[in-house]
C-alpha positions as CSV (number, residue, x, y, z in Angstrom):
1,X,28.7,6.2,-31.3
2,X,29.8,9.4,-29.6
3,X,32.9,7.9,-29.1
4,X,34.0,7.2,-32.7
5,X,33.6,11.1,-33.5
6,X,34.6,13.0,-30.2
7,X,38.3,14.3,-30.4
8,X,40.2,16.1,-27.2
9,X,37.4,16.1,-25.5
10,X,35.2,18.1,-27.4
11,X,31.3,17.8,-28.3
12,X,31.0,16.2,-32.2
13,X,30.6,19.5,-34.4
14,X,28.6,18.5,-37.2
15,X,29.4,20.4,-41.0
16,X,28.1,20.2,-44.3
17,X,30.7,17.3,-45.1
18,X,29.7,15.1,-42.3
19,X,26.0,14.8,-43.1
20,X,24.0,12.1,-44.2
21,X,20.9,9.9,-44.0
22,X,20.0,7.1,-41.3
23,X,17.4,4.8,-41.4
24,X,16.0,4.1,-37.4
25,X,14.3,0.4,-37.7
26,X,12.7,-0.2,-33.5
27,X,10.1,-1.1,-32.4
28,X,9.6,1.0,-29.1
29,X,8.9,4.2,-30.2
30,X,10.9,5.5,-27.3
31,X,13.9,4.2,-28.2
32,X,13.5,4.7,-31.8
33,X,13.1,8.5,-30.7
34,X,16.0,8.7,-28.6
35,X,18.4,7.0,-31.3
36,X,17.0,9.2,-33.8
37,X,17.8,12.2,-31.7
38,X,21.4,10.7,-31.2
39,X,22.1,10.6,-34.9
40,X,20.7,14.2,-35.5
41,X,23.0,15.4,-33.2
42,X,26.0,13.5,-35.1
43,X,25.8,15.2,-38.3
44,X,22.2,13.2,-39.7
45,X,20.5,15.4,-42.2
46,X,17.7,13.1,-42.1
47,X,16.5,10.3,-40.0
48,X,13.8,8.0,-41.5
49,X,12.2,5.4,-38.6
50,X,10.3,2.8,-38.7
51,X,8.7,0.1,-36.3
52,X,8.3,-3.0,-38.0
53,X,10.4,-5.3,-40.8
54,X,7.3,-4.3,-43.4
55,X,7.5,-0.5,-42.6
56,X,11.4,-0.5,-43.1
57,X,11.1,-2.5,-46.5
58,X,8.8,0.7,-47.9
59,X,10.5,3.8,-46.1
60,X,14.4,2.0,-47.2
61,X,13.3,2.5,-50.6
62,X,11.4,5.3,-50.4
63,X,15.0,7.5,-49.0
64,X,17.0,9.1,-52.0
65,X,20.0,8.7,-49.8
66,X,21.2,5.9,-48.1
67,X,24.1,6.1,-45.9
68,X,23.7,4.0,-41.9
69,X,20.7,1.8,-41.2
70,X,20.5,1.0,-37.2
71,X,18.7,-2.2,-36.9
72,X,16.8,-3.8,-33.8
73,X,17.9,-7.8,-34.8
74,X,14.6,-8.7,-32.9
75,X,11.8,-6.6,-34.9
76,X,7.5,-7.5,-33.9
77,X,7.2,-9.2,-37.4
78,X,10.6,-11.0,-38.0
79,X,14.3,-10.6,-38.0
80,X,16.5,-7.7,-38.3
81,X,20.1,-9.3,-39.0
82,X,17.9,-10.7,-42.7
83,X,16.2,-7.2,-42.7
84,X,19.8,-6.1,-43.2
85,X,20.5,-8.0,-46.0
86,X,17.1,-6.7,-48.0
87,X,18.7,-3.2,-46.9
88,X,22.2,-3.4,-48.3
89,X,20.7,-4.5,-51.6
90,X,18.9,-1.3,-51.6
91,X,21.9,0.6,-51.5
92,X,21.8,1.1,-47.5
93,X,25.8,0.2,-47.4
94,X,26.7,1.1,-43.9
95,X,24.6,-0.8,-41.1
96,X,24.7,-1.6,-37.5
97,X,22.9,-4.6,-35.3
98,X,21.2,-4.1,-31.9
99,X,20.9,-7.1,-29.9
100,X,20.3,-8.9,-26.4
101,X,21.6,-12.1,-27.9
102,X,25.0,-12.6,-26.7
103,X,26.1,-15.5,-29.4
104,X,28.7,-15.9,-32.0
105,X,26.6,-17.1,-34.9
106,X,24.4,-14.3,-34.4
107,X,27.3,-12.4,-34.8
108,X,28.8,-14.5,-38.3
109,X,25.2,-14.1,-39.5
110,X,25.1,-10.4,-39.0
111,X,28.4,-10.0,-40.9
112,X,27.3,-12.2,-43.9
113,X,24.5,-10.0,-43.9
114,X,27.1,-6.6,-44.5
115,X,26.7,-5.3,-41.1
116,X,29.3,-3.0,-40.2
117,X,28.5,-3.0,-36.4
118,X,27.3,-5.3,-34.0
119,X,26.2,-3.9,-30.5
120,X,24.9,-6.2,-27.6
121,X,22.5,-4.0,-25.1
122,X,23.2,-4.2,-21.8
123,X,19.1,-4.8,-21.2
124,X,20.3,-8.8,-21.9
125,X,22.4,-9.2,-18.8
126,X,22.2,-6.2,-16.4
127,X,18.5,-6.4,-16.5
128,X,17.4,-9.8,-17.1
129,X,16.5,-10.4,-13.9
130,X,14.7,-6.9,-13.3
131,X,11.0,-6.9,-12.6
132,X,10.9,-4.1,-15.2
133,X,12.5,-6.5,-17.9
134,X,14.4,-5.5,-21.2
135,X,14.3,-2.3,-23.3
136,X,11.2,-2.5,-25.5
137,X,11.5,-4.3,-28.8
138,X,14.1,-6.8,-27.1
139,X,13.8,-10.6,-26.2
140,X,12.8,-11.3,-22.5
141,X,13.6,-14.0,-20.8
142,X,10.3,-14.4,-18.7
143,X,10.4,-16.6,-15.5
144,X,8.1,-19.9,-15.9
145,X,9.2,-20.5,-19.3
146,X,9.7,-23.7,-20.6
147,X,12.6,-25.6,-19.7
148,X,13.0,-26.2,-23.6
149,X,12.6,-23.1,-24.8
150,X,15.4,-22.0,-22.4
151,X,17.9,-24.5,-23.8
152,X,17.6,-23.3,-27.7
153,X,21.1,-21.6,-28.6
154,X,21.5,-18.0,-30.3
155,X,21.2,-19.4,-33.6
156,X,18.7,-22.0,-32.9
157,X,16.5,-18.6,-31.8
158,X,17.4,-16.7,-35.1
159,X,16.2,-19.3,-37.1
160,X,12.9,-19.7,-35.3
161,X,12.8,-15.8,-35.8
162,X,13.1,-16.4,-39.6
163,X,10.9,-19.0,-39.1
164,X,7.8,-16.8,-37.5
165,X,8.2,-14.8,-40.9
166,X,7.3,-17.3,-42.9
167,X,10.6,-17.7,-44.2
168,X,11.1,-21.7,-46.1
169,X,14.3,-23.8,-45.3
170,X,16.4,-22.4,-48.6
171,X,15.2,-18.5,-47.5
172,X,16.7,-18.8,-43.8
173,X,20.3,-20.3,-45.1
174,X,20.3,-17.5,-47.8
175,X,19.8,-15.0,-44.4
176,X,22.2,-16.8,-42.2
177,X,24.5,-18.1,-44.9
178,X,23.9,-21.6,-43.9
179,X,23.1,-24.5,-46.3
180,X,19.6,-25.9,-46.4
181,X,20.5,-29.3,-44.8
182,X,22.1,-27.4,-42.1
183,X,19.2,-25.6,-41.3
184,X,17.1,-28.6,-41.5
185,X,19.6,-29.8,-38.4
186,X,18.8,-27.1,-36.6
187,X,15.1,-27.0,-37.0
188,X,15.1,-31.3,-35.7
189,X,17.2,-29.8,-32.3
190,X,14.5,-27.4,-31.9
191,X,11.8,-30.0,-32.5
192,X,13.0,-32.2,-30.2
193,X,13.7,-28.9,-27.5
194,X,9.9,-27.6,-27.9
195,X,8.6,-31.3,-27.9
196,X,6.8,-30.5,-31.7
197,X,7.9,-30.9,-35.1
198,X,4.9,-28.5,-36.3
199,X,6.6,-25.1,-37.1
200,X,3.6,-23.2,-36.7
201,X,3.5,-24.6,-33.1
202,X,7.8,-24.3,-32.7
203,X,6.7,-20.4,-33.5
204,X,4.2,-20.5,-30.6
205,X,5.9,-22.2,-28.0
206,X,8.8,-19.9,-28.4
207,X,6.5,-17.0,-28.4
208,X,4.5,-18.1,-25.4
209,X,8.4,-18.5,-23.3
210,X,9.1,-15.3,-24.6
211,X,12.2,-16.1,-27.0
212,X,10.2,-15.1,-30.4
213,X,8.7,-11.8,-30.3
């Protein structure tokens, strides 16, 4: 982000103009902090945070301005990328994605969902073999898992994100702008990858191999 405001060199010089209101949605509170802090120091007035999908949903509407929403897509109670959609309606009109999923349709669904800015974290490469794993609040891919689990595609994982929040058929294509039937097709692939046809057991299995959190 420093990037897009540094000129010749110089540290950003936040001024009256420049400021405005973020919105911080992370789980770890670490990284929430340290993103928070980031903003501050590029011209936010105010920062809002929250942990969770739910929290977001109240603190988005309780802020009288409403200028960049930072988004984990991979949030403790569902998905981000459709917690950006919510957002925009509330008026938050600038948003960016933070993701260890390194897939194009996670991409296209972040974009229908008005997000500005799409950032992969390095945690899903450099680090996924680390004993220390990923950056809190981010998919892991644990060793052991089951061989299924491991074969589900980036948008076969969003929709089994959608689908751990209790999201029907016709609410997951409104979030990844697909049609019902299509999502139906993807929800047979990942039956027949998990072995179960149950989506309160898909949910499960996927948690258990560590691609739902």
């Amino acid at each position: 982000m420093t990037a897009l405001v540094d000129r010749h060199g110089l540290a950003p010089q936040p001024s009256r103009a420049t400021r405005f209101t973020a919105m911080v949605v992370v789980a770890s509170p670490f990284v929430r902090e340290t993103l928070a802090r980031s903003l501050r120091s590029l011209g936010a007035a105010e920062v809002v945070e929250a942990g969770s999908l739910a929290e977001a949903r109240v603190r988005g509407r309780g802020s009288a301005a409403r200028d960049l929403c930072v988004v984990d897509g991979s949030l403790p109670d569902g998905s981000g990328i459709a917690l950006m959609a919510e957002l925009r309606a509330l008026g938050w009109s600038r948003g960016l994605v933070l993701s260890s999923v390194e897939d194009p349709y996670t991409v296209r669904a972040a974009l229908s969902a008005g997000v500005r800015a799409f950032l992969v974290t390095p945690s899903a490469t450099s680090q996924r073999a680390s004993s220390t794993g990923d950056l809190p609040g981010h998919n892991r891919l644990r060793p052991g898992r089951a061989s299924g689990a491991e074969g589900l595609s980036g948008r076969e994982v969003e929709v089994l994100q959608l689908v751990s929040g209790g999201q029907s058929n016709k609410d997951i294509g409104e979030a990844l702008g697909l049609s019902a039937l299509t999502v139906k097709s993807h929800l047979a692939r990942i039956a027949r990858k998990l072995g179960t046809g149950d989506r309160a057991e898909m949910v499960v299995v996927a948690m258990r191999a560590g691609v739902v959190v």
